[in-house]
N, C-alpha and C positions, 0 to 999 in steps of 0.2 A: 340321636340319629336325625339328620336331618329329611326334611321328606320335601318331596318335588311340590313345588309351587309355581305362580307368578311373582315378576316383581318389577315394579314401574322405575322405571329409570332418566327420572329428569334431571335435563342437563343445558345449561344454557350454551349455544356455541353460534360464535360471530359468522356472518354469510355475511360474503361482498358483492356485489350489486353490478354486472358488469359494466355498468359506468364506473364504477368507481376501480376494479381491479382494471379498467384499463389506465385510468388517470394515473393509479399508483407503479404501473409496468411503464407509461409515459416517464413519469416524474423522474427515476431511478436513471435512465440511458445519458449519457453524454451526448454534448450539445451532437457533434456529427452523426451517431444514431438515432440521434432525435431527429434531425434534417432527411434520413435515409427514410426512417420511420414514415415520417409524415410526408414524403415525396410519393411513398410506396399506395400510402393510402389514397393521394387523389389518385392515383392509377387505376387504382380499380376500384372507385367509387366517385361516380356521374354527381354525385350531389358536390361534391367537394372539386374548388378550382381556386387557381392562386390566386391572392386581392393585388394586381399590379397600381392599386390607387392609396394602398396602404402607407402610414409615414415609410414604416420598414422597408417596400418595394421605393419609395424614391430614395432613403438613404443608400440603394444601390449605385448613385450616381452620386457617392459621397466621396469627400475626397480622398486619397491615399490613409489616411491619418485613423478619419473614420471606419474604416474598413481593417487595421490594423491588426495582422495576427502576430503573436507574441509566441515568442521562443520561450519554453519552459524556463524557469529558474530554478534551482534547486529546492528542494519542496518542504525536504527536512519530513520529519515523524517519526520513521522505520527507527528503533534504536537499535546501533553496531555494536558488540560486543567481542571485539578483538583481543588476544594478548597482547602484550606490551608489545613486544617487538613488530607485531603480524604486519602492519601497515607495509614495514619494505619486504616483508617474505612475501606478501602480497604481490607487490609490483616484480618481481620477479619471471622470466617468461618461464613457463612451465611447458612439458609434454602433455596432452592430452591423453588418455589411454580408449576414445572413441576412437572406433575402428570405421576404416572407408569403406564404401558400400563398392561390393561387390558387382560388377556387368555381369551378364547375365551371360549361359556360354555362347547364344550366337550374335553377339555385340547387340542385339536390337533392344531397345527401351522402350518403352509405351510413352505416352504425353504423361503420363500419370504417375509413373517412377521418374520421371523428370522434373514432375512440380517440388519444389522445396516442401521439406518438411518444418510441418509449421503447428504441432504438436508442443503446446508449453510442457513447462516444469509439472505446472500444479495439476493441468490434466495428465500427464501419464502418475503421479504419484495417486491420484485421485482415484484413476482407473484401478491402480493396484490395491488399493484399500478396500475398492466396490469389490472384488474378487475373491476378500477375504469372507470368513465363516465366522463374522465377529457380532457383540449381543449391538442393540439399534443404539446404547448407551456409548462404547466404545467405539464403534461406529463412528457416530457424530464430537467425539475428541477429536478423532484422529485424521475427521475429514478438515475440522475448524484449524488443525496443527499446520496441514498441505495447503489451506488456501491463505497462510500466512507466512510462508514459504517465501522470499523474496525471486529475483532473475539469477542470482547470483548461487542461490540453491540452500541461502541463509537461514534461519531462523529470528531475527533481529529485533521480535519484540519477546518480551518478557511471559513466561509461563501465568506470572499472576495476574498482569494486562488482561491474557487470554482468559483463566479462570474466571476472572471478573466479570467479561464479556457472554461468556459461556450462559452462568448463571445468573447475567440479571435479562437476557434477552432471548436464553430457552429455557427458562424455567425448570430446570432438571430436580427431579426429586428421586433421593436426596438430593443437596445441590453436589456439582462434584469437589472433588478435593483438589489439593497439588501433587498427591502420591497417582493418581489415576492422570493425572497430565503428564507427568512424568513416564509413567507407562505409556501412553499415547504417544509421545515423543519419543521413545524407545524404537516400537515399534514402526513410526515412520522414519525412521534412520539406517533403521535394517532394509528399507526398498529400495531399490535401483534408482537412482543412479548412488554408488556409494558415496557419501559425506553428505547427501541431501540432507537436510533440518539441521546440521552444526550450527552452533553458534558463535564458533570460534575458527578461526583458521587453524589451530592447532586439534579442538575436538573434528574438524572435517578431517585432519590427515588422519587423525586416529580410527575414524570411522574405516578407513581403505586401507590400515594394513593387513586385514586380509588378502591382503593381495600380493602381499610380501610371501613367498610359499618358504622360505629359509626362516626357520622357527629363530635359529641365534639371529639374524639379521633383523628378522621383524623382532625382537624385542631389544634391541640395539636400538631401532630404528622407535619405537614406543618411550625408552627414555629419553633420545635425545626430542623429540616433540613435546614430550609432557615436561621435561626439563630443560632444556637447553635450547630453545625455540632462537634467540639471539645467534646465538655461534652457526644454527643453518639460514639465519638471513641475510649474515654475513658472509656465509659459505666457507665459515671457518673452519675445515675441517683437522689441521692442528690442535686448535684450540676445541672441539669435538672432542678428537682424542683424546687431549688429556681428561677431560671432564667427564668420557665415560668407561675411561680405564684400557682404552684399548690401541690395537697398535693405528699407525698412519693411515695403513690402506685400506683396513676393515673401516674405519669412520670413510675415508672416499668413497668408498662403494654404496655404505649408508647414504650418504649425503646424496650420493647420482640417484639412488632408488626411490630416495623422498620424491626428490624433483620429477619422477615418472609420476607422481602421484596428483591428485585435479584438483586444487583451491578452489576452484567455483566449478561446481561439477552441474551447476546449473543450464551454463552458457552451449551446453549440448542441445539445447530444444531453444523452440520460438525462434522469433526475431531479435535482431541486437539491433534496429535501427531507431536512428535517434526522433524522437514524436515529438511532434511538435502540435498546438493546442488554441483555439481560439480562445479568447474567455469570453463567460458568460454575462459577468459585470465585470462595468468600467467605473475606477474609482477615481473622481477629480477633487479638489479644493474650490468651492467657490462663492466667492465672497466670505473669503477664510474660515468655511464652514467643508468640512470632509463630508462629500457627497456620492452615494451607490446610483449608477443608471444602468440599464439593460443594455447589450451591444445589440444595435439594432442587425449586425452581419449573423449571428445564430438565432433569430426570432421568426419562424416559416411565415410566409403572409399567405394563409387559407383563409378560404370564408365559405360561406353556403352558395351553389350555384341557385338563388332564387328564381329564375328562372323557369329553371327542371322542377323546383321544391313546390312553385303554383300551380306548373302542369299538372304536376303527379295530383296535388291534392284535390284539385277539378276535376280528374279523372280516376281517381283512386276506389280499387274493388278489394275484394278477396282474395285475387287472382293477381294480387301484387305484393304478395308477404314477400318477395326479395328484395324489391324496390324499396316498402314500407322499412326494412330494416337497414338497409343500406344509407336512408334519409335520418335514422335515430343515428346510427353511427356519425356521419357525419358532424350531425348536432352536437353529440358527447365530444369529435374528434376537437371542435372548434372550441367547444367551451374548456376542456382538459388544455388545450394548447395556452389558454387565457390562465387559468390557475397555476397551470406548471411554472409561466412565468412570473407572475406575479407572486409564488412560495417564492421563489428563488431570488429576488426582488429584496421581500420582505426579509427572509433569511438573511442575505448580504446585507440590509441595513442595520439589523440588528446587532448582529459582529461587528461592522464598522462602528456602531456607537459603542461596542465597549471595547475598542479595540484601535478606538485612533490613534490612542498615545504611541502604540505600535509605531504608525504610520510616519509620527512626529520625531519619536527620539530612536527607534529601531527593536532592534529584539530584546534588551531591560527591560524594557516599558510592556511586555506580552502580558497580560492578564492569565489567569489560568481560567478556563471557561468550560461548561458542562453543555451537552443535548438539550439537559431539562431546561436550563436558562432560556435558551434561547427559543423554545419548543412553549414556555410559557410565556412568553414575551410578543411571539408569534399568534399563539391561539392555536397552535395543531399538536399533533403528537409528538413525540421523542423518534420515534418510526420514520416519521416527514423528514423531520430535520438532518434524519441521516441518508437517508435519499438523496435530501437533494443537495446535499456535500460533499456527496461521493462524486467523480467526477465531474465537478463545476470546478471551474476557476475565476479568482478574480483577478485585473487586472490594476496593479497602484502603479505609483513611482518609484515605491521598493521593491517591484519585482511582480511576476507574474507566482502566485501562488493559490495549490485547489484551497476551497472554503474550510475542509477540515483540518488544514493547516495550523488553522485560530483558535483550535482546539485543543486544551489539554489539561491532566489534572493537579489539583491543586495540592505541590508539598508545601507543609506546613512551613512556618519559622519559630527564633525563639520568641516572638512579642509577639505570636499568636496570630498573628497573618498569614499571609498563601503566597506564593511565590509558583510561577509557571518553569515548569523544564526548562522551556527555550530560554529563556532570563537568564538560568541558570549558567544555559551555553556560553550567552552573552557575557557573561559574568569572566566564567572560565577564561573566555578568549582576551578578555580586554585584561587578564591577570598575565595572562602567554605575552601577550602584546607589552606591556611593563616590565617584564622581569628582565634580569642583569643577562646580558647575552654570554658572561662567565660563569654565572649561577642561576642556570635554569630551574625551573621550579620545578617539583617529582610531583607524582597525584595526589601524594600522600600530604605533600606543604601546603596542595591548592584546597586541599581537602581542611585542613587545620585553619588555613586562612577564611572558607566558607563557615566555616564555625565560628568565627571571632564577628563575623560580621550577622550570628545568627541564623547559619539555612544549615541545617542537618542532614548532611550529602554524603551516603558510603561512597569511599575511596574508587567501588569497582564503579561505584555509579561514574565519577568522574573522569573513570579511565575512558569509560563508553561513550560517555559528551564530549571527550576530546578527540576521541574517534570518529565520532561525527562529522566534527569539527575538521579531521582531517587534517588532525596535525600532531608530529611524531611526537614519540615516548623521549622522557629528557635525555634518555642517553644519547638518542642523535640528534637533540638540538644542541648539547657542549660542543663547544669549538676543539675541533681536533689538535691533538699535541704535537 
C-alpha cells in the first residue's frame, strides 16, 4: 500500500528571454509583416525613429531595377496526387453546391455583412477540430492534417512526410504511427466542407457522395469514380454505360449529378487573388562567382532616437519604468532587426553554395538538402532555419522562388548516392520532352527507364511528378485516330 509522502520533482525546462521570443516572433513573419511590424513599433515607441541616412533609406532613390518586385514563379514542393485521367476532369467547369447568401427580410445589410468573407479553409476546418472532444494526442494529428491542407482543399503531401514531421519536431511518446494518421485523416474528411483532405480528384468526389440521396444512383455514381474516372472526363456517357452495365440515360443522369458535385471544395473560403512577393535576397553572378545580397527594398531603416535615449538617461528616476522599458525595447527592436537579416543572409548563402549547379544547369542539378546542413553550417538551430525559410524568398535568373524550395530529401540510387525529387521531375520531363509523339511514354515505361538508369521510383510516385509537372496521362498525349 502505498502511503502519502513528498516528492521532489526536478525537471529542466527552457525559458525564453523576451528578447529573445521577440527576435524568434520577428524572424518567422514575411518580409511585409515584418515592414507592418516594425512601422507599428516606432509608433508607439519615442525611442525608435527611421535612419533616413541609412545605405537602405538612400537606396530608396534607387533605380527601377533596384527596387524591383518579382512576380511569383511557380514554387513547386506541395506533392499532387491525381488519378490518371483527373488533370482534364479537373479543368472541367463544375456546379458549385455553396449556396448564396441570403438578404435579410427588410433588404437592409450592416457594413459588416457586406465585408467579404475572408474566412480560410484551414481556419474553419481548424475551428471544427477545436470543437471536438478529442484526447490532446489526436488533437494535434488532426490539427498538423488541416494546416496542410492546400486552397484547393487538397491534401497533397504525403501521410509519411507528415508522420515524419510530427515526430521528430513534437516529440510524441510514443511516437505516432501511420494507422493513427490515417485516423486523423479520416476524421478530417468527415468536416465541412465535404471532400476537404482528398488527395485525389476521384477520393474528393467520393468523399460528397453523400449527397447523392438515390442509394442506386449513389452507388452507380461510386463505381463509375473509383472505376471509370476516364469516360466521366471525357463525358462519355455511352461508353459509362456500357462499362457499368447500365442503360443510356441512368449513366446521363449519373454523369449530370457528378458534375453537381465540387473538385476543389476548397475555393468556397479566403481569397483567390493572385500574391504577388518582394524577395528577401537578390541573387547575381559576379565576377563568375554566384553571389547572395539583401534587397535593400524589405530592410526597415530604424535606429535609436539618441536624442530622447541621453535625455531620458540624464534625467532618469523610478517614476520612469514606462519610459525605462520602452528604451529596452527599442534596443532589442534594433539589434533583432540586424540579426533577422543577417540569419537570412547567412541562410541564402549557404543554399546558394550548395545549390549553384541549380542555378547553372536547372532542376537535375538540385541537390537534395536537409534543415540540419544548413542549421550546422550556419551555427544556429534546425528551428532557425525553418523560420527563416518559411516565407523568404529568393530572387535568381531562374525565377523567383521561397528558400524552402531548395529543400528536400534525399532518395537514394543504385550506386549509393542521393538524388533530389525535383531532379527527379526534371528527369521525368526531359524523358516527356524525347519520347515519339506516336509512342508516348506510360508511367510505368518512365518508371522502367528510371531504373535502368539507377533511381528507384514507384510508378504512383511518377504519376504524381508528372502531375506536378502538369502534364497529361499518355492516353491524351497519343495523336488522335
Amino acid at each position: 500500500m502505498n502511503s502519502p509522502g513528498l516528492r521532489i520533482d526536478s525537471r529542466q525546462r527552457q525559458t525564453m528571454t523576451p528578447r529573445l521570443q521577440q527576435a524568434v516572433r520577428l524572424l518567422q513573419l514575411s518580409s511585409l509583416d515584418f515592414a507592418h511590424e516594425v512601422q507599428d513599433m516606432m509608433g508607439r515607441n519615442p525611442f525608435l525613429e527611421s535612419d533616413e541616412s541609412s545605405p537602405e533609406a538612400q537606396a530608396d532613390t534607387q533605380t527601377p531595377a533596384q527596387a524591383e518586385q518579382f512576380a511569383p514563379e511557380p514554387l513547386g514542393g506541395a506533392a499532387e496526387d491525381f488519378d490518371a485521367p483527373a488533370e482534364r476532369l479537373e479543368r472541367q467547369e463544375w456546379m458549385t453546391s455553396a449556396a448564396p447568401r441570403v438578404a435579410s427580410p427588410d433588404a437592409q445589410t450592416s457594413l459588416m455583412e457586406r465585408m467579404p468573407d475572408e474566412t480560410t479553409l484551414r481556419a474553419h476546418l481548424r475551428g471544427q477540430v477545436n470543437l471536438m472532444s478529442l484526447p490532446e494526442r489526436d488533437h494535434l494529428l488532426a490539427c498538423v492534417i488541416t494546416e496542410a491542407v492546400d486552397d484547393d482543399g487538397y491534401l497533397r503531401i504525403e501521410l509519411e512526410e507528415l508522420l515524419e514531421w510530427i515526430n521528430r519536431d513534437h516529440s510524441m511518446v510514443p511516437p505516432a504511427d501511420i494507422g493513427e494518421m490515417r485516423i486523423a485523416l479520416r476524421l478530417v474528411q468527415s468536416l465541412d466542407p465535404c471532400g476537404a483532405g482528398a488527395r485525389s480528384v476521384g477520393e474528393c468526389l467520393l468523399l460528397q457522395l453523400d449527397l447523392i440521396h438515390d442509394p442506386a444512383q449513389r452507388e452507380l455514381a461510386r463505381r463509375a469514380i473509383g472505376e471509370h474516372l476516364d469516360h466521366l472526363a471525357h463525358r462519355d456517357a455511352a461508353a459509362l454505360a456500357r462499362a457499368l452495365g447500365c442503360s443510356g440515360e441512368e449513366a446521363e443522369a449519373v454523369l449530370q449529378r457528378i458534375r453537381h458535385l465540387d473538385p476543389r471544395p476548397g475555393w468556397r473560403f479566403g481569397s483567390g487573388n493572385v500574391q504577388f512577393v518582394t524577395p528577401d535576397v537578390l541573387v547575381r553572378k559576379v565576377a563568375g562567382k554566384w553571389t547572395a545580397m539583401l534587397n535593400p527594398a524589405v530592410v526597415p531603416r530604424v535606429r535609436i532616437n539618441q536624442t530622447y535615449a541621453e535625455l531620458f538617461q540624464q534625467h532618469r528616476d523610478a517614476q520612469h519604468g514606462e519610459l525605462a522599458a520602452h528604451l529596452q525595447e527599442a534596443r532589442w527592436t534594433v539589434r533583432n532587426v540586424e540579426q533577422r537579416f543577417s540569419t537570412i543572409l547567412s541562410v541564402a548563402q549557404a543554399i546558394l553554395k550548395r545549390q549553384q549547379h541549380f542555378l547553372e544547369f536547372g532542376s537535375l542539378a538540385m541537390k537534395p538538402l536537409g534543415l540540419r546542413e544548413i542549421a550546422d553550417e550556419v551555427g544556429v538551430h534546425e528551428s532557425t532555419v525553418s523560420r527563416v525559410t518559411n516565407n523568404k524568398y529568393m530572387a535568381t535568373p531562374a525565377g523567383v522562388f521561397e528558400l524552402k524550395y531548395f529543400f528536400s530529401r534525399a532518395m537514394p540510387t543504385a550506386s549509393g548516392g542521393a538524388c533530389s525529387p525535383l531532379a527527379i521531375r526534371g528527369l521525368i520531363k526531359d524523358m516527356i520532352d524525347a519520347e515519339s509523339p506516336s509512342a508516348p511514354l506510360s508511367d510505368a515505361e518512365i518508371t522502367r527507364l528510371l531504373t535502368r538508369q539507377g533511381l528507384q521510383v514507384a510508378r504512383r510516385t511518377v504519376t504524381k511528378y508528372r502531375q506536378m509537372l502538369d502534364i497529361p496521362a499518355v492516353e491524351h498525349r497519343r495523336p488522335s485516330q
